[in-house]
LUMGUKOL-725164 format. One record per residue (C-alpha): x, y, z. Coordinates in steps of 0.25 Angstrom, whole numbers, padded with zeros to 4 digits, always signed. Layout:
# LUMGUKOL-725164
XYZ/...
This chain:
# LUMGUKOL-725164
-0257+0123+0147/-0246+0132+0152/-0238+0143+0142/-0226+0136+0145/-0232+0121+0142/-0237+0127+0129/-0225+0134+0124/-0217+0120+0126/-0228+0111+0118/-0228+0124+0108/-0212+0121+0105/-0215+0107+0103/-0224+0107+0093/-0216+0119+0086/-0202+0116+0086/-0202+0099+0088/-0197+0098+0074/-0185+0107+0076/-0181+0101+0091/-0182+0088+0084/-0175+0092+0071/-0164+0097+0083/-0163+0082+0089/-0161+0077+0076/-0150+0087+0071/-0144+0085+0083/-0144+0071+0084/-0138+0070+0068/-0127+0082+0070/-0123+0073+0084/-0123+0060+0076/-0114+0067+0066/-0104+0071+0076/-0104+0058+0083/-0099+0053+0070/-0090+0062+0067/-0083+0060+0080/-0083+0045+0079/-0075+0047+0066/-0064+0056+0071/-0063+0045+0084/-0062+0033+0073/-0053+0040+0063/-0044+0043+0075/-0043+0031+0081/-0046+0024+0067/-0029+0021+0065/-0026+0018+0079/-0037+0007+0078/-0031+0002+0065/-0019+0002+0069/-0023-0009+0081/-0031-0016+0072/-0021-0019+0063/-0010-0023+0074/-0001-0012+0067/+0014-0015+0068/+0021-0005+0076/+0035-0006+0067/+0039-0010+0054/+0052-0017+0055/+0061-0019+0042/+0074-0025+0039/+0085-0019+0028/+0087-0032+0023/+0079-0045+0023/+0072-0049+0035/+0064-0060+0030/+0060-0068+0037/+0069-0067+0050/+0071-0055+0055/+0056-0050+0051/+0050-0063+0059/+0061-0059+0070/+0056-0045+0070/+0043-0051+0080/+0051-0058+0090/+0058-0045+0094/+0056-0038+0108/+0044-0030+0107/+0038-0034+0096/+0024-0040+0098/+0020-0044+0083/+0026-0044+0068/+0022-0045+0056/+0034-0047+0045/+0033-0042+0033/+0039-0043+0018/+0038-0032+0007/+0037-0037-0006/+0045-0031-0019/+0033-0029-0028/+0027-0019-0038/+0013-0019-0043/+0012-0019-0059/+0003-0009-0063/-0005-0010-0076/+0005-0011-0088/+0014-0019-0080/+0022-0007-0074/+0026-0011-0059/+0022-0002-0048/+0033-0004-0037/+0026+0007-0026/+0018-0007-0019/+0020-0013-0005/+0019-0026-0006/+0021-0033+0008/+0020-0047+0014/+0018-0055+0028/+0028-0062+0029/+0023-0071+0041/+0007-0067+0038/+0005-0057+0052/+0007-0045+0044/-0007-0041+0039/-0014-0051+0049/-0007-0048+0062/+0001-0035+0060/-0002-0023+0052/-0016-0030+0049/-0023-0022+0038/-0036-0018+0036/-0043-0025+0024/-0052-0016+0017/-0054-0027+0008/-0052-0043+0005/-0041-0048+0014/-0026-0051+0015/-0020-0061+0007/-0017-0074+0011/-0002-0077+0017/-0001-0088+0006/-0007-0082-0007/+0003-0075-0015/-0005-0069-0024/-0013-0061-0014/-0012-0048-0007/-0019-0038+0000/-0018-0022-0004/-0020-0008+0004/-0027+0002-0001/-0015+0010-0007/-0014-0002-0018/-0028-0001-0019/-0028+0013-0025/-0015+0013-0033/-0016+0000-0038/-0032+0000-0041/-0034-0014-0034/-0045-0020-0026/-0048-0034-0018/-0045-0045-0030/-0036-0037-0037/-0023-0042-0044/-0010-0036-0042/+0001-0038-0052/+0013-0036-0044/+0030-0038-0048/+0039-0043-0037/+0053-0037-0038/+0067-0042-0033/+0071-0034-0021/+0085-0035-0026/+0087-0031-0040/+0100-0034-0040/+0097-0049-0042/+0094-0051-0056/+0089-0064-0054/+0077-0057-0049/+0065-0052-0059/+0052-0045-0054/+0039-0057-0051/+0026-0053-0056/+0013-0059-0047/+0000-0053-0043/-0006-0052-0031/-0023-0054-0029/-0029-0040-0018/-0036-0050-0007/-0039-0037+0001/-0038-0021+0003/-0031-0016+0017/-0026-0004+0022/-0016-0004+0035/-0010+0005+0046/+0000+0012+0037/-0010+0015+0024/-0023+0021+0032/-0017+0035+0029/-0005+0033+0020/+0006+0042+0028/+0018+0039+0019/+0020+0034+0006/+0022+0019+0009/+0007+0019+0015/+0002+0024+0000/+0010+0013-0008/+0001+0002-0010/+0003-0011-0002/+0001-0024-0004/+0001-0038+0006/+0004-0049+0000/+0006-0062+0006/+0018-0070+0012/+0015-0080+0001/+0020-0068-0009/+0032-0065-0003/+0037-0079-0002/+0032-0082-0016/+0043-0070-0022/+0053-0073-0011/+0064-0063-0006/+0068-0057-0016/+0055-0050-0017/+0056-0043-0003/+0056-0029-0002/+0055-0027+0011/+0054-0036+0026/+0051-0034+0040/+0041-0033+0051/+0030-0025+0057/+0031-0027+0071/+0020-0023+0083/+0028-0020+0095/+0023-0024+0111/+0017-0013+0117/+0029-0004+0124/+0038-0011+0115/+0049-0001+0111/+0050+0002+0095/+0065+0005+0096/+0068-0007+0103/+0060-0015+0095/+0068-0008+0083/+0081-0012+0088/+0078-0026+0091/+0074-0027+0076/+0088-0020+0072/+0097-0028+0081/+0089-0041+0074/+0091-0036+0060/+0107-0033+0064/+0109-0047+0068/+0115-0060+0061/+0103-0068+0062/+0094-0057+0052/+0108-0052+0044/+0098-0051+0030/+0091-0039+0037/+0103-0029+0035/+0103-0026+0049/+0094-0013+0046/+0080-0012+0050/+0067-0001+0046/+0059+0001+0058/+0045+0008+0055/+0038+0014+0068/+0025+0011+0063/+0019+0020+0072/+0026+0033+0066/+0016+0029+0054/+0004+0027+0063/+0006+0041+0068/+0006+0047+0055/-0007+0039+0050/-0014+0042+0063/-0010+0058+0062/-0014+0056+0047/-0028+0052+0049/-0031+0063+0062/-0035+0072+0055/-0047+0065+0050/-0051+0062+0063/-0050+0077+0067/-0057+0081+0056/-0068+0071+0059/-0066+0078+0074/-0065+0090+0068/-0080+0087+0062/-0087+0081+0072/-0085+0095+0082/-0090+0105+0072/-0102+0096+0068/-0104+0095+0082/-0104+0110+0084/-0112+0113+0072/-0124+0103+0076/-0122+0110+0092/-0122+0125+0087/-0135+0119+0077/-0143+0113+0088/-0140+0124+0097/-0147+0135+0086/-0157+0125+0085/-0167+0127+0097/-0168+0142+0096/-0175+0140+0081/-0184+0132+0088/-0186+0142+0098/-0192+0151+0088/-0204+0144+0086/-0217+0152+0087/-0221+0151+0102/-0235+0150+0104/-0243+0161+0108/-0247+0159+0123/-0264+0161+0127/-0263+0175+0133/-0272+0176+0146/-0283+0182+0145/-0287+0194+0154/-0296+0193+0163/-0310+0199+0162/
């Protein structure tokens, strides 16, 4: 057998355990890092895709005055606008334990039933939306959750509250609602300003109808605008509606909200995880190369046997 054939079968035997330990570092450091990666690409593209699934409204349109229930259901027949969703906010405070009312609660209802199943559709973490006719239930985000200490089955006592309290008439209605299910949505995934961490509540349409009117706290519409539609045009449509005879309740003044100013913030708002993640995955990537790389010269140090000398020749 040659020197050179015996020196290979020598290292082998000897450093088999190290060149194997090797692959199987490698293979775990590499497995590691893969992972890592495919978190920082899901984390960034995590809201984007959210955003998609939930068929996210691209303004939030709301009249001064009342616009229920025509200019709101107008609002979807404008130029540019390829789906709505009205939308009712209820005057209500939770009751806390001792009967003290809490009055920092959003409390919202369809008022055709696309909001929550066709536009701005949630993601449930838990049980499921309440039913367009069942008053008594209604579904929570996370926010309530945590500050009001509720869970799917939970009952929330709650105090509906005259919009006008200049009509005496009028005195605060005390129900309760039963949690069917948990959800978060687009604008409470990173909470970006302070309405995103007062906790929400949709009710059903049931609900509003059952306190009527004098309930309302607020109307309008989310909208989801046809692509190369322009928001400004879109914007003026719905003032030049609202200033007409046909909707005189609205006031004639309208809130637009460019909900993608609040995207924006979200998605710079959750970056940073991703670039961490990023961030992570390169310097686990270099430390398993500049390992690996040290590696084979340990195993180069294994004792190399001690070749036949010739012997001389009598």
């Amino acid at each position: 057998m040659s020197p050179a054939i015996q020196l290979a079968a020598h290292k082998l035997r000897v450093g088999w355990r190290g060149w194997a330990a090797l692959v199987l570092l490698t293979a775990i450091a590499g497995g590691a890092v893969l992972t890592a990666a495919a978190g920082a690409v899901r984390t960034d593209t995590a809201y984007p895709r959210f955003l998609a699934a939930s068929n996210a409204p691209d303004v939030l349109v709301s009249p001064a005055g009342n616009g229920v229930p025509g200019y709101d259901a107008a609002l979807g027949a404008l130029p540019g606008v390829a789906a709505d969703a009205p939308v009712v906010g209820i005057n209500a405070a939770a009751v806390l334990d001792g009967g003290k009312p809490d009055s920092a609660l959003n409390v919202v209802a369809a008022l055709d039933g696309r909001l929550g199943r066709t536009v701005e559709i949630p993601r449930l973490l838990a049980g499921r939306l309440p039913a367009a006719n069942a008053p008594g239930e209604a579904a929570i985000d996370e926010n309530a959750v945590s500050q009001l200490h509720l869970h799917v089955g939970s009952v929330l006592p709650l105090l509906a509250l005259p919009s006008d309290p200049a009509q005496p008439a009028l005195h605060g209605r005390r129900f309760s609602v039963r949690v069917t299910g948990i959800f978060i949505t687009t604008d409470s995934v990173v909470p970006v300003n302070s309405l995103a961490t007062v906790p929400r509540v949709l009710a059903s349409r049931a609900l509003y109808r059952e306190l009527g009117p004098a309930y309302r706290a607020f109307d309008g519409a989310y909208l989801r605008l046809t692509p190369g539609a322009s928001m400004s045009a879109v914007s003026a449509a719905a003032q030049a509606l609202a200033k007409g005879d046909l909707y005189r309740a609205t006031g004639g003044e309208v809130f637009m909200a460019d909900q993608s100013v609040q995207e924006a913030a979200v998605e710079r708002a959750i970056r940073p995880q991703a670039v961490a993640l990023a961030l992570f995955a390169a310097a686990l990537a270099l430390t398993a190369f500049l390992s690996s790389a040290r590696w084979p010269s340990g195993l180069s140090s294994a004792r190399r046997p001690t070749m036949p000398r010739s012997q001389p020749s009598e």
